[in-house]
Every structure is written in C-alpha cells, then in structure tokens.
C-alpha positions in Angstrom: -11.7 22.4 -0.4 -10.3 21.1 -3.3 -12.9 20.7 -6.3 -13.5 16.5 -7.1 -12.0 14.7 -9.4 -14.1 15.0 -13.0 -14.4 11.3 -12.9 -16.4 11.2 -9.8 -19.4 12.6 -12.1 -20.0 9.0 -13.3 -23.8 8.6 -13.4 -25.8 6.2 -11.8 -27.3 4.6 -14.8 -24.5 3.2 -15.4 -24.1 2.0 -12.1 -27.6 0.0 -12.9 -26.7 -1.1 -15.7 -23.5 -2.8 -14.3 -25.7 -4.2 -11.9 -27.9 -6.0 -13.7 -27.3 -9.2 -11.5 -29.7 -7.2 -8.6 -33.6 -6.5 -8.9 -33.9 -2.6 -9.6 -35.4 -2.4 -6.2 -31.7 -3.7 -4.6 -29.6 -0.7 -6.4 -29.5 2.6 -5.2 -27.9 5.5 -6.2 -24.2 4.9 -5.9 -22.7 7.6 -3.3 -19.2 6.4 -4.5 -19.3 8.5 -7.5 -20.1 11.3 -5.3 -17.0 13.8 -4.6 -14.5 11.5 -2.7 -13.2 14.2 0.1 -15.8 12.2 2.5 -13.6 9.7 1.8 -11.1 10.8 4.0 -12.6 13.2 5.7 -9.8 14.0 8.9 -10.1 14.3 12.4 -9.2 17.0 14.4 -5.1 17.9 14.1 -5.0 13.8 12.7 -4.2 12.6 9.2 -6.5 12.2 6.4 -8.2 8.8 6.5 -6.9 5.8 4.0 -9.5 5.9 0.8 -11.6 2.9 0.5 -10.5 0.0 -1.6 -13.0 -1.0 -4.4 -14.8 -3.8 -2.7 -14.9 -1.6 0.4 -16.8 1.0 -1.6 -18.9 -1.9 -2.7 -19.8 -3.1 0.8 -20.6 0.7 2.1 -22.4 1.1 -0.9 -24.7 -1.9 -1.0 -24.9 -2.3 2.5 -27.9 -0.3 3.6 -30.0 -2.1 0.6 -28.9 -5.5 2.1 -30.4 -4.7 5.5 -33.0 -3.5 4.4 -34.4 -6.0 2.4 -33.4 -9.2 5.3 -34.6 -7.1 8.4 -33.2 -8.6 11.6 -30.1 -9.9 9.5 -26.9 -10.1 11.1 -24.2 -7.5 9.9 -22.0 -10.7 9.1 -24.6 -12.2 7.5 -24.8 -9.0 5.3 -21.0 -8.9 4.8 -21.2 -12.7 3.9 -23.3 -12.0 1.0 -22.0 -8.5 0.0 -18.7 -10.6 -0.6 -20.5 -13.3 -2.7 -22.0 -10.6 -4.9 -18.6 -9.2 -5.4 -17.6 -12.4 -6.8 -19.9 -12.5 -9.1 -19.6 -9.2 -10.6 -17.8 -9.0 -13.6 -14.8 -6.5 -14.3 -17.4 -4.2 -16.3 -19.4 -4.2 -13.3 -16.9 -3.9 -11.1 -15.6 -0.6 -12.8 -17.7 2.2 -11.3 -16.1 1.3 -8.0 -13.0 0.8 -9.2 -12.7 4.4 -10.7 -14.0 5.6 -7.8 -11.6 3.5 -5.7 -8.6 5.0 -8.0 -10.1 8.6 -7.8 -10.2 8.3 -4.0 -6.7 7.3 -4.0 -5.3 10.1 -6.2 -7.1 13.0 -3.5 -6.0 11.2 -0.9 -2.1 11.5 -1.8 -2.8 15.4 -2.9 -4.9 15.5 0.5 -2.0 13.9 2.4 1.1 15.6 0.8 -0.7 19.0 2.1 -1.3 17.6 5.6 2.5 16.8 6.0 3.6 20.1 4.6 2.4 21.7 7.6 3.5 18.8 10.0 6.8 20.0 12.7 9.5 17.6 12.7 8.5 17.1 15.9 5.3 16.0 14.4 6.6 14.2 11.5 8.4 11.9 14.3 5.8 11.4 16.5 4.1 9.9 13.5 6.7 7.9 11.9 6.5 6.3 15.3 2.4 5.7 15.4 2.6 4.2 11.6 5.0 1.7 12.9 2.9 1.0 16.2 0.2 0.5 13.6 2.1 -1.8 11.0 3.2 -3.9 14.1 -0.5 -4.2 15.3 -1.6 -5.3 11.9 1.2 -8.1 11.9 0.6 -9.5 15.6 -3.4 -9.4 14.3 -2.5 -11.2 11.0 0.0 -13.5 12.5 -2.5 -14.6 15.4 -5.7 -15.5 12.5 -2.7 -17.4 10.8 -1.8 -19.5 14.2 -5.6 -19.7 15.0 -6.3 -21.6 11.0 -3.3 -23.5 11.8 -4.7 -24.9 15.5 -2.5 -23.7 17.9 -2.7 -24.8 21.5 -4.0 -22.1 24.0 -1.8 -20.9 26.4 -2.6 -22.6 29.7 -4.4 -20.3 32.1 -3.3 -19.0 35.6 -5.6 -20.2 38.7 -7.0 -17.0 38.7 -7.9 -16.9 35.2 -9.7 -19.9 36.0 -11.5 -18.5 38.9 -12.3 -15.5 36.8 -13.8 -17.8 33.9 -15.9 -19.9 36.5 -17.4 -16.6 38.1 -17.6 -13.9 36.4 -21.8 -14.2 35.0 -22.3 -14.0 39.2 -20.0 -11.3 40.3 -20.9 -8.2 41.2 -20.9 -4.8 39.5 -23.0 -4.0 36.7 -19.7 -3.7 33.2 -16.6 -5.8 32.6 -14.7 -3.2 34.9 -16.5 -3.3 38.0 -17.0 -7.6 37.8 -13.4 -7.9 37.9 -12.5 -5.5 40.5 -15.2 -7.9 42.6 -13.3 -11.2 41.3 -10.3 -9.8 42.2 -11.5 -8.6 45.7 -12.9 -12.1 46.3 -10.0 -14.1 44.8 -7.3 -12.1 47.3 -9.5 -12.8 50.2 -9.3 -16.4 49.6 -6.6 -18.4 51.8 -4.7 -21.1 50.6 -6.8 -24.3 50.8 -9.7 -22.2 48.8 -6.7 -21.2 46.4 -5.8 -24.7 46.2 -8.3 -26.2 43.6 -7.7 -23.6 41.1 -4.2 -24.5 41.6 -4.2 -27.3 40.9 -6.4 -26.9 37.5 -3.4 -24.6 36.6 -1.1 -27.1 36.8 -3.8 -29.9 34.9 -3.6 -27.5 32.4 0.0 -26.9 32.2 0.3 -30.5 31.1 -2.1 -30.4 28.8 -0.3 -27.4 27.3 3.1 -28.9 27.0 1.5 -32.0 25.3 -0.1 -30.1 22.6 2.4 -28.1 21.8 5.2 -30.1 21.4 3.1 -32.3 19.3 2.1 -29.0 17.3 5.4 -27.7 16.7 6.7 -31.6 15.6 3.6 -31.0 12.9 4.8 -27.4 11.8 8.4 -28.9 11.3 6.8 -31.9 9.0 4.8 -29.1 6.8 8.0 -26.7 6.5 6.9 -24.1 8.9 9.7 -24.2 11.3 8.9 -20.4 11.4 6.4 -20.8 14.0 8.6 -22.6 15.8 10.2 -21.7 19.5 14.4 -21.2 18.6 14.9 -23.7 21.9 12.5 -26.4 20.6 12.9 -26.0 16.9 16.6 -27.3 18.0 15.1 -30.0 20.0 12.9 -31.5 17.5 15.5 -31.1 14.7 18.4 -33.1 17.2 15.7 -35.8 17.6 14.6 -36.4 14.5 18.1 -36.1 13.1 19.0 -39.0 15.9 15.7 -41.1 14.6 16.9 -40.9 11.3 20.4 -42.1 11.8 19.0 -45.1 14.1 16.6 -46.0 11.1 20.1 -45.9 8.9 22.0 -48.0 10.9 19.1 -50.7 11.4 18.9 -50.7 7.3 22.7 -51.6 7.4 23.0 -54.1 9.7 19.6 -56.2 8.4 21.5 -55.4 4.5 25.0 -57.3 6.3 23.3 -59.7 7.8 23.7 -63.3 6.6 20.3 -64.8 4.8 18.7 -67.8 6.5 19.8 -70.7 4.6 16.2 -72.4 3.6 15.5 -76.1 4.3 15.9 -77.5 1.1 19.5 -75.3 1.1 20.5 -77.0 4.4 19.4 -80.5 2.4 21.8 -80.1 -0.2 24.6 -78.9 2.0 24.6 -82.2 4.3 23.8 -84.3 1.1 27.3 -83.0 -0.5 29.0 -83.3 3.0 28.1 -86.9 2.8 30.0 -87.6 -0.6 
C-alpha cells in the first residue's frame, strides 16, 4: 500500500479552529485528514472508487455529529442542514477539506493508472463500455430532474397499470415481487367486461395526456427550449404559429389600407361645399 500523502497529516486543531461557526461539542476529529486510500478503497477485481469531492468529505464528516445531536432526524433533514453549514463556511474553513479533497484526488489517479496497467484489452473494453453505460445513466437521471422542475405531463398509464395502482396495498404476497405476480394472476383472469373500466380510464387518460402536452411543448417553444421538444410536433407547433403570425400580418395591412370613417362634422362640410 502506498504511504499517504504528507498533507493528509493536517491536524485537527485546525480543523476546530476553522470551525468555529459549531459548539466544540458538534466537531469531531476530522477522519478526512486521515490517509485517503479508504477513499477509494476497491472492490473485488473492480476499479478504485471516485475520491470524494470537498463538500462530500464535509457531509461524511459532519454527519454522524448531526444525528446525533437531533435523534430521530431524518437523513434529509441532516443533508439539508449539512448543505446550509457548507454555505456558511468560509474558504479558510473550507480548506481542510479541500486539501483533503485534492490529496484524495492525486492517489486516486496514481491508484487508478496502476489498476489499468494490469487490465487485458479485453478488460480495458469491457470497461470503456460500462463508463459509457454509466455516463448515459447519469444524463437520462439529470435530464428527467430537469423535465420534472420544468412540469412535464406524465405519461398516461396502461389499464393494467391502473389496476395495479388501485390494488396493490390488498394483494397478496408478502415484497413488491410476489404482489405483482398476484396482480398479474388476477388481472389475466379477468374477462373483458371486468377489463372494461380500466379501459376505459386508459383511454380518459390518454386525453388528458395529449392535452397537456401539447400545451407543454407550445410553452417550451415560447421559453426557447425547443430541445425538449418531439421532432414531429416541434414542426407542428413551428407551422402553426408561423401561419398565426402571417394571419396577424395580413389583418395589420388590410385595417392600415382601409379607408378612415369620415366623421360627422367631415360629412357636414362635404354636402355644405356640394351645395355651392
């Protein structure tokens, strides 16, 4: 095992002094100025594990004294607040985990580098591939929080998935597995009139579905986010509003040619000079 970084023999005063924002009893000795291999400790025949970011060391850090000052606190309760002390922290304070964050970082490569060395290209393939399994993951995740903040319809649901929904606390079996193997049993026993309702609730929320979305997308192509888009209505929408702006066009120039209304006392003076 390689020997830790010299930085990594920080000491903890000065990670209570940085802290001076916390009661004495709310800082502990900081393990992340401990040797960082735990880090990244690997798993059997796998890669060495990504080093903690700063705030990450923070949280794992600070964590245990949160819970157990606020017993029976929620764990995001405890993140909540870990994340508001990190705000308030200032870069001095802030530093002990940053070094340690930077230390971490620095074995990690050396750790890693090693770890490939010995890898097969068969090996080196196989996890080219699982990196970009994982990188795709990560994007579908991010790119569903980012549709959720931005209201996206749900997806209307099948009349089983209904079924399912409306069910599942009474069926039978004991774990997630076993209930729907039950629904599932029941639901393919049913004939078609028992089918029928749940059918039909489908189809309700098919509407519903089409509604929302089409006036969702309309809303993502006002706020420039035509990204988010489907390719087949993004052209819709576009033709439409293209065809709503001409219409508004020509209205403008046939009110601007339009002869003005000759006002009464205009009409008065017309006949009075048609007179002489």
């Amino acid at each position: 095992m390689m020997a830790p970084f010299s930085l990594m023999s920080v000491g903890a005063n000065l990670l209570v002094k940085s802290l001076g924002l916390f009661s004495s009893a709310s800082v502990v000795r900081c393990s992340c100025v401990a040797p960082v291999l735990k880090s990244f400790s690997t798993t059997t025949g796998g890669p060495p594990k990504r080093p903690l970011t700063a705030y990450m060391t923070y949280v794992k850090e600070m964590h245990p004294t949160i819970s157990r000052q606020n017993p029976g606190i929620k764990n995001v309760d405890i993140v909540r607040k870990l994340a508001e002390q990190w705000k308030m922290l200032t870069l001095e304070q802030k530093q002990p985990f940053q070094d340690a964050s930077s230390a971490s970082r620095e074995q990690y490569k050396l750790v890693l580098e090693k770890y490939k060395a010995q890898l097969t290209p068969a090996q080196t393939a196989a996890l080219a591939v699982e990196k970009r399994q994982k990188v795709a993951k990560r994007k579908a995740i991010r790119r569903k929080k980012e549709l959720n903040s931005l209201g996206k319809p749900k997806r209307p649901r099948s009349a089983f998935n209904i079924f399912m929904s409306e069910h599942f606390e009474e069926a039978k079996g004991t774990n997630m597995q076993t209930k729907m193997k039950s629904l599932r049993d029941d639901w393919e026993r049913f004939n078609a009139t028992q089918k029928q309702m749940y059918i039909q609730l489908a189809e309700d929320d098919k509407v519903r579905y089409k509604n929302e979305i089409k006036s969702w997308e309309e809303h993502m192509i006002e706020i420039g986010r035509e990204d988010l888009v489907r390719r087949k209505e993004r052209r819709a929408i576009k033709a439409k509003t293209t065809k709503d702006i001409k219409k508004k066009s020509k209205v403008r120039v046939l009110k601007a040619k339009a002869p003005k209304k000759k006002t009464g006392t205009a009409v008065k003076k017309t006949v009075e000079s048609t007179k002489k």
